[in-house]
Chimera marker file (.cmm) of the C-alpha trace (Angstrom):
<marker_set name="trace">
<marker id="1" x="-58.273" y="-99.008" z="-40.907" r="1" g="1" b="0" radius="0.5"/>
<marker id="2" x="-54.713" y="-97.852" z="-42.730" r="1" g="1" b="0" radius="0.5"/>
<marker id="3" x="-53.921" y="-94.049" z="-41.507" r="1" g="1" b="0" radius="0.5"/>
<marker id="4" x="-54.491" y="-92.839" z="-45.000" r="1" g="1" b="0" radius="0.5"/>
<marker id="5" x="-58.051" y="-93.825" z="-45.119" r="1" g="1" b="0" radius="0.5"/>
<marker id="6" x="-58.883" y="-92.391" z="-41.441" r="1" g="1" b="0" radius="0.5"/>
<marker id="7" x="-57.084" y="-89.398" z="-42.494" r="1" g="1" b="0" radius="0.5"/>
<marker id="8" x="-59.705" y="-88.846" z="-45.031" r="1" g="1" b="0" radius="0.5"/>
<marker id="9" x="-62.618" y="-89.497" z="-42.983" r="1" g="1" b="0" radius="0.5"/>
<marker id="10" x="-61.665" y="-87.070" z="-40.388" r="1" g="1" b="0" radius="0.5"/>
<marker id="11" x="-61.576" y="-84.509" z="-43.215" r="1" g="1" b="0" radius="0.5"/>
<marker id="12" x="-65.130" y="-85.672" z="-44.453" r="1" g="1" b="0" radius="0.5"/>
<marker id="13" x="-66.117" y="-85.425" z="-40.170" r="1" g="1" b="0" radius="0.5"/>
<marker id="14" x="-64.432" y="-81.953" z="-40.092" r="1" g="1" b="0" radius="0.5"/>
<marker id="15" x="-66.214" y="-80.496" z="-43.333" r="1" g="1" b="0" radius="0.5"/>
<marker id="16" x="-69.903" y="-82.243" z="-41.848" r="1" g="1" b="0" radius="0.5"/>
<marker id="17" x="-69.523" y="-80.526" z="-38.894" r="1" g="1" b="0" radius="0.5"/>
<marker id="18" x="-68.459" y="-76.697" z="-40.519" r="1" g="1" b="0" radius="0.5"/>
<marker id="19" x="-71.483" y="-76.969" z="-42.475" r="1" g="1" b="0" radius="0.5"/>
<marker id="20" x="-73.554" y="-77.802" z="-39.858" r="1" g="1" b="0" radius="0.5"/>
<marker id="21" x="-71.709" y="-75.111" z="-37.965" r="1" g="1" b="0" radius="0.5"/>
<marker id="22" x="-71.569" y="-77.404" z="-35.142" r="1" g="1" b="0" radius="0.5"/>
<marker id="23" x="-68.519" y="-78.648" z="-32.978" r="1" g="1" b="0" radius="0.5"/>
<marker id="24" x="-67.169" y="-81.871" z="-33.706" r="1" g="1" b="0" radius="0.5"/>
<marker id="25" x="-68.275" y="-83.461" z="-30.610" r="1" g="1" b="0" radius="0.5"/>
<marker id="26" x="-72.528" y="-82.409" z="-31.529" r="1" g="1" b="0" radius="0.5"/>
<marker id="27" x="-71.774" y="-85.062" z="-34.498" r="1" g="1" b="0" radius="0.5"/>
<marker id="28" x="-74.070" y="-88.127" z="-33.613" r="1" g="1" b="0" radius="0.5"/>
<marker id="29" x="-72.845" y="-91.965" z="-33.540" r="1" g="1" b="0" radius="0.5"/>
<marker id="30" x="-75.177" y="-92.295" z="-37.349" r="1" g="1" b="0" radius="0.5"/>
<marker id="31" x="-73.243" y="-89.036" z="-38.375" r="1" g="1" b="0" radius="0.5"/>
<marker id="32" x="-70.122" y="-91.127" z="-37.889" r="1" g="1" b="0" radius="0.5"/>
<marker id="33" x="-71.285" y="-94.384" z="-39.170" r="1" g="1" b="0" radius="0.5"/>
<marker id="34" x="-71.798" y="-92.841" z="-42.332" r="1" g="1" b="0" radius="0.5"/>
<marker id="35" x="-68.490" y="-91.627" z="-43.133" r="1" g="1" b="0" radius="0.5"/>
<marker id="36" x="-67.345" y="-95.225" z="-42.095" r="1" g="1" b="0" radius="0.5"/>
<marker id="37" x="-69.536" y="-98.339" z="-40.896" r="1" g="1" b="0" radius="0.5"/>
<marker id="38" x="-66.688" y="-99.504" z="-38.113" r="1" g="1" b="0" radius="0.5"/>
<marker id="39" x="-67.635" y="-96.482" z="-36.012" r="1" g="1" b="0" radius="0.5"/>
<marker id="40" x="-69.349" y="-97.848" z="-32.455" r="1" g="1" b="0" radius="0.5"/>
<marker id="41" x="-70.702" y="-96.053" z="-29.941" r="1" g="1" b="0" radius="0.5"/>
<marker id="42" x="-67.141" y="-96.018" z="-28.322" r="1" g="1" b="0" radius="0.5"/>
<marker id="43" x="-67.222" y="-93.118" z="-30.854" r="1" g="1" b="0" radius="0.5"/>
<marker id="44" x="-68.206" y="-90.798" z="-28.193" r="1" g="1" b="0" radius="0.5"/>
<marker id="45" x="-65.318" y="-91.088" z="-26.342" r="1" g="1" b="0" radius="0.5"/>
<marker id="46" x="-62.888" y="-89.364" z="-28.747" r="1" g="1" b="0" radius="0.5"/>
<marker id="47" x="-64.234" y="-86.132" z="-26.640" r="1" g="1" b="0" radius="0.5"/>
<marker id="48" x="-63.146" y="-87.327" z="-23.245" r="1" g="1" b="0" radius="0.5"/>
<marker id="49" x="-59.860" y="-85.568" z="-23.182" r="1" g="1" b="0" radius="0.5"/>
<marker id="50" x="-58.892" y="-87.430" z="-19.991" r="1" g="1" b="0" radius="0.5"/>
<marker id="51" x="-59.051" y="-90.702" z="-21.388" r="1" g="1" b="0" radius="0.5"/>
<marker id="52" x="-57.397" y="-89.518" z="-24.427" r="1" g="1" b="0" radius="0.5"/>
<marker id="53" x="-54.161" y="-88.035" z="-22.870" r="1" g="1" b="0" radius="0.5"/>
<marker id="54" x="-54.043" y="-91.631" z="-20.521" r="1" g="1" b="0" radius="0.5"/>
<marker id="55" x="-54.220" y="-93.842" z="-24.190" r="1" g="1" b="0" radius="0.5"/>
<marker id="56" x="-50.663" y="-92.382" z="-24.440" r="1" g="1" b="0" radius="0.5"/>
<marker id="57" x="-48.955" y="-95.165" z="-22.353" r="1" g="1" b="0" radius="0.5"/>
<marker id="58" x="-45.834" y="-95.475" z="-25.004" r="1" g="1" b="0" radius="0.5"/>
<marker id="59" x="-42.713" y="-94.210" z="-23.134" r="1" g="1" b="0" radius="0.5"/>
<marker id="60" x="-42.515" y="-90.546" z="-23.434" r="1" g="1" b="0" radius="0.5"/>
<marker id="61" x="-46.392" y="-90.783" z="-23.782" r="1" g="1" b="0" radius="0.5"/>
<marker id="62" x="-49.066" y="-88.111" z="-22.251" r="1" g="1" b="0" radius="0.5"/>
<marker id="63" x="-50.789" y="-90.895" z="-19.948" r="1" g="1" b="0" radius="0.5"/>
<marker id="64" x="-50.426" y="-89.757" z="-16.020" r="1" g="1" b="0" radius="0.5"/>
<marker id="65" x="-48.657" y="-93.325" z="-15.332" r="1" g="1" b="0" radius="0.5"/>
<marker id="66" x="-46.128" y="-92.670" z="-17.869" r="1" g="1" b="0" radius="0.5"/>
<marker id="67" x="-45.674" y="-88.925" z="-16.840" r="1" g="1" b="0" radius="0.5"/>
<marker id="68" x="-45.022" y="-90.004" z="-12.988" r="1" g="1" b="0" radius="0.5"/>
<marker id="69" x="-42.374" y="-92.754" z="-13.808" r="1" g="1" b="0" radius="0.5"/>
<marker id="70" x="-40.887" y="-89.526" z="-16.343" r="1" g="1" b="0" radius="0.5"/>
<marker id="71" x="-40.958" y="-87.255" z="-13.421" r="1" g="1" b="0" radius="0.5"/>
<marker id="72" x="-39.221" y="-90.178" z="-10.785" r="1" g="1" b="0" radius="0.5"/>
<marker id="73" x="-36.629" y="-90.680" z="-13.881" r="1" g="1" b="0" radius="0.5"/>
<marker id="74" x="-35.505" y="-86.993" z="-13.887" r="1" g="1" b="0" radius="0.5"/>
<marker id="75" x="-35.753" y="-86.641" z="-9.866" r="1" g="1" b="0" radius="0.5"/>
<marker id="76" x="-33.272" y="-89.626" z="-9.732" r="1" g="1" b="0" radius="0.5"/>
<marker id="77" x="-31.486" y="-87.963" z="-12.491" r="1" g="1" b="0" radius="0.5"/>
<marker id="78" x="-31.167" y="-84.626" z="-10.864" r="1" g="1" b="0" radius="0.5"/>
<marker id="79" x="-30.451" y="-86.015" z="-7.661" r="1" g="1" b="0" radius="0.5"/>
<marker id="80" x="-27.200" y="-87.965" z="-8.909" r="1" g="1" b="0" radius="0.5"/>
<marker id="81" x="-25.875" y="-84.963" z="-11.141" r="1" g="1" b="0" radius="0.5"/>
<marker id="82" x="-25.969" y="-82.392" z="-8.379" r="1" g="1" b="0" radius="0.5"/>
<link id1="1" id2="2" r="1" g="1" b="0" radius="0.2"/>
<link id1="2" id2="3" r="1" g="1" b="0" radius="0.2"/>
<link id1="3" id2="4" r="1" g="1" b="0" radius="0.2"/>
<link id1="4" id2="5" r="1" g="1" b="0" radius="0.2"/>
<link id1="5" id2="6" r="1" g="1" b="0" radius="0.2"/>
<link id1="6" id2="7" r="1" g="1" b="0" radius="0.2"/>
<link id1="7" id2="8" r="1" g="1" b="0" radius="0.2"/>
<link id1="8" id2="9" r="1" g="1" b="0" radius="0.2"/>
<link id1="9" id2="10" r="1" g="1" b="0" radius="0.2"/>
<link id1="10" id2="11" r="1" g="1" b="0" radius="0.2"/>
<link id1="11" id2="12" r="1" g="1" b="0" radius="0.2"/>
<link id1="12" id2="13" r="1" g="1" b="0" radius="0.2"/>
<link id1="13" id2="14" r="1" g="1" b="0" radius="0.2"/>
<link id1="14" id2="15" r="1" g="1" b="0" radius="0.2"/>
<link id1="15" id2="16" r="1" g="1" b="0" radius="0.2"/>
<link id1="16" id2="17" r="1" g="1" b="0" radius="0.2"/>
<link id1="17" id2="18" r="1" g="1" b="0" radius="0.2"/>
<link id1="18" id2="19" r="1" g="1" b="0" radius="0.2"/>
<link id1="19" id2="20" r="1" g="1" b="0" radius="0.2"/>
<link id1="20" id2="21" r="1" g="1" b="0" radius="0.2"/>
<link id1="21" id2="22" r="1" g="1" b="0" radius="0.2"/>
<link id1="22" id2="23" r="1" g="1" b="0" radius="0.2"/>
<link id1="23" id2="24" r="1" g="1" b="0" radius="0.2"/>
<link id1="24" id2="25" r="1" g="1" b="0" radius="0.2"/>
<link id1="25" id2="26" r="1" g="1" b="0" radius="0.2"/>
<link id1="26" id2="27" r="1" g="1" b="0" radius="0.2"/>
<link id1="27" id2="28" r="1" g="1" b="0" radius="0.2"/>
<link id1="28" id2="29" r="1" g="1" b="0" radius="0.2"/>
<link id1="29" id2="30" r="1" g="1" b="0" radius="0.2"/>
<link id1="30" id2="31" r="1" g="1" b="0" radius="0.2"/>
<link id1="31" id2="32" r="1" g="1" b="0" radius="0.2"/>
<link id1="32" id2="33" r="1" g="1" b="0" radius="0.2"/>
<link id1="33" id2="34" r="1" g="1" b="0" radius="0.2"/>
<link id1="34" id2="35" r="1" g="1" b="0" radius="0.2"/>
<link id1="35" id2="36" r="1" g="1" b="0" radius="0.2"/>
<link id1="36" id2="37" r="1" g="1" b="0" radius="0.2"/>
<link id1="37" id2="38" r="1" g="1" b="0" radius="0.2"/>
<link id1="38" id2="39" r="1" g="1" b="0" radius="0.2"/>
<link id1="39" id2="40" r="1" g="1" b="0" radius="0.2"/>
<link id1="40" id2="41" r="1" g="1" b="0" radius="0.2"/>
<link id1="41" id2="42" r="1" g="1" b="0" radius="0.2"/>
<link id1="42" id2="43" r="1" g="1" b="0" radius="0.2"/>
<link id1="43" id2="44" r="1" g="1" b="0" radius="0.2"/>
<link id1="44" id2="45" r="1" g="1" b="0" radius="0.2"/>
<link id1="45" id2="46" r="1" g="1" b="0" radius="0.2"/>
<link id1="46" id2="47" r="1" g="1" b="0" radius="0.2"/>
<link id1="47" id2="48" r="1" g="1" b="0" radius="0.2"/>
<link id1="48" id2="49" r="1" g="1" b="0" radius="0.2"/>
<link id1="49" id2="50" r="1" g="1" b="0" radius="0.2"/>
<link id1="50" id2="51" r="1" g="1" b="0" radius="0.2"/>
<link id1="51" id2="52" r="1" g="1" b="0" radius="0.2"/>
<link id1="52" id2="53" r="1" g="1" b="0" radius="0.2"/>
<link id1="53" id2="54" r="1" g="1" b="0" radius="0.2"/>
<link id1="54" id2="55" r="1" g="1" b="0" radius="0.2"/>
<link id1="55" id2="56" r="1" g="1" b="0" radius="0.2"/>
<link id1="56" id2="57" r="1" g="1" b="0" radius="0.2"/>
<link id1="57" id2="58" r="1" g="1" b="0" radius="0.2"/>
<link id1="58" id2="59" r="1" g="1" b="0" radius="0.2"/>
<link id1="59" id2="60" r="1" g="1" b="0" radius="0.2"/>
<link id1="60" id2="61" r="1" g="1" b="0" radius="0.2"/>
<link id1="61" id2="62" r="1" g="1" b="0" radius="0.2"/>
<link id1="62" id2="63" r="1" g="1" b="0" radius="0.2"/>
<link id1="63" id2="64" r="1" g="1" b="0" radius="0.2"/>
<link id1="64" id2="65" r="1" g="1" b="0" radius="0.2"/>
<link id1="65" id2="66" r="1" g="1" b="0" radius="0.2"/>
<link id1="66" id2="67" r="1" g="1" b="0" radius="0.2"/>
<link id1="67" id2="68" r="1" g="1" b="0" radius="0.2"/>
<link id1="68" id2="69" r="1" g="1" b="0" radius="0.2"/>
<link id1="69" id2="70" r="1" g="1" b="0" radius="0.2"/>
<link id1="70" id2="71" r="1" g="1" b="0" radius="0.2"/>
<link id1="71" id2="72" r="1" g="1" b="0" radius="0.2"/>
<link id1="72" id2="73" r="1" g="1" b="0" radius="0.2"/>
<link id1="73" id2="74" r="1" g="1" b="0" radius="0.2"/>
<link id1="74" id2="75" r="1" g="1" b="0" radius="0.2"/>
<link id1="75" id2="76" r="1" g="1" b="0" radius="0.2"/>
<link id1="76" id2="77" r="1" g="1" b="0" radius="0.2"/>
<link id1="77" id2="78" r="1" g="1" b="0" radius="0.2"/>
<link id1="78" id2="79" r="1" g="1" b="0" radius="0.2"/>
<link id1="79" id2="80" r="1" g="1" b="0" radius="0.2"/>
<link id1="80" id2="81" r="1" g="1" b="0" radius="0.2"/>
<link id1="81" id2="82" r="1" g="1" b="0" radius="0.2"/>
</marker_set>
């Protein structure tokens, strides 16, 4: 789904759940399936915040993998320039 169209169905997600004057994460799996039929029930775990931050595996990512080889980068870093 292009970025432009998911960009508009968080909106529509956002505005269901401040009229229902719920949090995002009280929206059910047919809440989401209506703004778009591709959601799943993988849905859900948008709210794990964990598994979130360790998605980021890019370099420079959030992920705890990515963060350790960061931190053994600078170590070696600071270890040769002092």
């Amino acid at each position: 789904v292009p970025f432009r169209e998911t960009h508009h169905i968080a909106g529509h997600a956002v505005r269901l759940a401040e009229e229902r004057g719920v949090e995002m994460s009280s929206l059910t799996l047919a809440d989401f399936q209506k703004l778009h039929p591709l959601f799943g029930e993988d849905v859900a775990e948008i709210w794990d915040f964990e598994k979130s931050i360790d998605r980021r595996s890019a370099l420079g990512g959030t992920s705890r993998k990515t963060v350790e080889v960061q931190l053994t980068h600078l170590k070696t870093w600071l270890g040769t320039s002092a």
